[in-house]
Each structure stands twice: as structure tokens, then as C-alpha cells.
C-alpha positions, 0 to 999 in steps of 0.5 A: 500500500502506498505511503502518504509520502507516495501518494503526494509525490503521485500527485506531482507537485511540481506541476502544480504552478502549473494551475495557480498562474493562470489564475494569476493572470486572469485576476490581474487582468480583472484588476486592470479592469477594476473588477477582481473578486478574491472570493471568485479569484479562491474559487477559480485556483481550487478548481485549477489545482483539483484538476490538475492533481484529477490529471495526474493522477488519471495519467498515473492510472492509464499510463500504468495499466499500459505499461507506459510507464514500467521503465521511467526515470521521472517521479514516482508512478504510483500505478506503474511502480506497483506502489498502489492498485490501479483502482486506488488511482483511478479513485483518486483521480474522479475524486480529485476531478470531483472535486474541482467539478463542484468548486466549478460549479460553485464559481459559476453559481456565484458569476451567474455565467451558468453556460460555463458549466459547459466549459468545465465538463469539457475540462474534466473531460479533457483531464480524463482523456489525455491518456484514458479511453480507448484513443487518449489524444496525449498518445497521439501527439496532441497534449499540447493542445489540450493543455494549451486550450485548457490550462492557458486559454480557458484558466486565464479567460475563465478566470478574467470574465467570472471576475470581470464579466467580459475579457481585455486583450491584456487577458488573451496576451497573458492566457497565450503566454501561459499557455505556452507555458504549461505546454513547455512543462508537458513537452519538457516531461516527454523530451524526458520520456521520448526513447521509452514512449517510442518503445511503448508506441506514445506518440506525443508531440515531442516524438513526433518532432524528434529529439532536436526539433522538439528541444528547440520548440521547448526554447520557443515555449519559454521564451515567447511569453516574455513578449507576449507579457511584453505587449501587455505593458501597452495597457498596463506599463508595469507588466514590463516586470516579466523582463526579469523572467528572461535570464531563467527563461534563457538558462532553461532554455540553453540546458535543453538546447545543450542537450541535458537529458534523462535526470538531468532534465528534472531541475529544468522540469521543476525550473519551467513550473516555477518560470511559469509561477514567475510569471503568474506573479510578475504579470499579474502583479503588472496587470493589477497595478 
């Protein structure tokens, strides 16, 4: 039976800054409108780490029961190492993304936009099939899609128009920025996982790309957020701050470019989470003022 110690580390700590810098963003972007509401800004983050702890998990359990993940060298794979039952994960994952269903419906209740209930069954959806069903599209090379729709354009938008009621050009900048963001965590991880993915037929987009091509896309990840927080400066002048992300955005980007690979790459898988963190802050924070 797994450990507490076990069950956290399952859950992928490090790409939880994944879900509270959209957050950050949107609600600065609300405040550069003069409509930020912490209650909502609350609600709108527990949705976001319930879900992305819902899809860790759930990739934890389909990977496993796949046998993807027998031969890893990233975080512990609590269905893959045999430390838990497959049904235990999967339990976990519904009741991760359960919970942040019922949050999802307590901001929408208090927003009144009832329609994004819509939304959010798509995002539950999405968290599910990345890697579970029959074809889960993050085996088919479009991960990056989904985690830039959803943890980049739907987490800043949502959490900008539940505050704000309507949504500022500032909001859409800043949700492509992390976007690209999120999606630098995801392609970092399978820069990490390609020779085993290609032995297990995952076919994500940094197999498709192939090694090279694929580090190089990492580089523009990380490195076209810091223009798109740029131009936000238009709007709101002390969105300049996200400047001071460019000399960790460009180490990162040069340990991948250089070609660390394996172990190596798990400081620069926790550098992008907290980059992208950095930058929740810093363009929140100049959006707001």
C-alpha cells in the first residue's frame, strides 16, 4: 500500500504552478479592469489545482495499466511502480476531478455565467482523456493542445470574465503566454520520456518532432511569453516586470538546447513550473497595478 509520502509525490507537485498562474493572470487582468473578486479569484485556483492533481493522477492510472510507464526515470508512478492498485488511482483521480467539478460549479453559481458549466465538463473531460479511453489524444501527439486550450486559454479567460464579466486583450496576451507555458512543462516531461514512449508506441508531440526539433520548440515555449507579457505593458506599463523572467527563461532554455537529458532534465522540469509561477506573479502583479 502506498505511503502518504507516495501518494503526494503521485500527485506531482511540481506541476502544480502549473494551475495557480493562470489564475494569476486572469485576476490581474480583472484588476486592470477594476473588477477582481478574491472570493471568485479562491474559487477559480481550487478548481485549477483539483484538476490538475484529477490529471495526474488519471495519467498515473492509464499510463500504468499500459505499461507506459514500467521503465521511467521521472517521479514516482504510483500505478506503474506497483506502489498502489490501479483502482486506488483511478479513485483518486474522479475524486480529485470531483472535486474541482463542484468548486466549478460553485464559481459559476456565484458569476451567474451558468453556460460555463459547459466549459468545465469539457475540462474534466479533457483531464480524463489525455491518456484514458480507448484513443487518449496525449498518445497521439496532441497534449499540447489540450493543455494549451485548457490550462492557458480557458484558466486565464475563465478566470478574467467570472471576475470581470467580459475579457481585455491584456487577458488573451497573458492566457497565450501561459499557455505556452504549461505546454513547455508537458513537452519538457516527454523530451524526458521520448526513447521509452517510442518503445511503448506514445506518440506525443515531442516524438513526433524528434529529439532536436522538439528541444528547440521547448526554447520557443519559454521564451515567447516574455513578449507576449511584453505587449501587455501597452495597457498596463508595469507588466514590463516579466523582463526579469528572461535570464531563467534563457538558462532553461540553453540546458535543453545543450542537450541535458534523462535526470538531468528534472531541475529544468521543476525550473519551467516555477518560470511559469514567475510569471503568474510578475504579470499579474503588472496587470493589477
Amino acid at each position: 500500500m502506498a505511503t502518504a509520502a507516495e501518494w503526494v509525490e503521485g500527485a506531482r507537485p511540481r506541476t502544480l504552478p502549473a494551475a495557480v498562474a493562470p489564475v494569476l493572470v486572469g485576476t490581474g487582468a480583472a484588476a486592470e479592469m477594476g473588477a477582481a473578486s478574491p472570493v471568485r479569484a479562491l474559487l477559480a485556483a481550487g478548481v485549477a489545482l483539483a484538476l490538475q492533481v484529477g490529471v495526474n493522477y488519471a495519467n498515473d492510472y492509464s499510463d500504468g495499466i499500459r505499461g507506459t510507464d514500467l521503465d521511467r526515470v521521472g517521479p514516482l508512478r504510483l500505478t506503474g511502480s506497483g506502489a498502489a492498485p490501479p483502482g486506488q488511482v483511478r479513485a483518486a483521480a474522479f475524486v480529485a476531478l470531483g472535486v474541482g467539478a463542484l468548486l466549478g460549479v460553485a464559481l459559476v453559481a456565484v458569476s451567474g455565467h451558468w453556460w460555463l458549466l459547459a466549459v468545465g465538463a469539457l475540462a474534466v473531460a479533457a483531464a480524463w482523456f489525455y491518456t484514458g479511453g480507448r484513443k487518449p489524444y496525449g498518445y497521439l501527439g496532441l497534449g499540447e493542445v489540450g493543455v494549451f486550450l485548457f490550462f492557458g486559454l480557458v484558466a486565464v479567460l475563465g478566470t478574467t470574465y467570472t471576475q470581470a464579466d467580459r475579457i481585455s486583450w491584456a487577458a488573451v496576451l497573458g492566457a497565450v503566454g501561459v499557455g505556452l507555458l504549461a505546454c513547455a512543462l508537458l513537452m519538457v516531461n516527454n523530451i524526458r520520456d521520448i526513447p521509452t514512449d517510442v518503445l511503448s508506441s506514445k506518440r506525443t508531440l515531442a516524438v513526433r518532432l524528434g529529439d532536436h526539433r522538439a528541444r528547440r520548440v521547448y526554447a520557443a515555449m519559454v521564451g515567447i511569453p516574455i513578449l507576449t507579457g511584453l505587449a501587455c505593458a501597452f495597457v498596463a506599463p508595469w507588466s514590463v516586470i516579466v523582463l526579469l523572467l528572461a535570464v531563467p527563461a534563457g538558462i532553461l532554455a540553453g540546458t535543453v538546447l545543450l542537450g541535458a537529458r534523462g535526470v538531468l532534465l528534472r531541475p529544468v522540469l521543476a525550473g519551467t513550473g516555477m518560470l511559469e509561477l514567475g510569471y503568474g506573479v510578475l504579470l499579474g502583479l503588472g496587470l493589477s497595478i
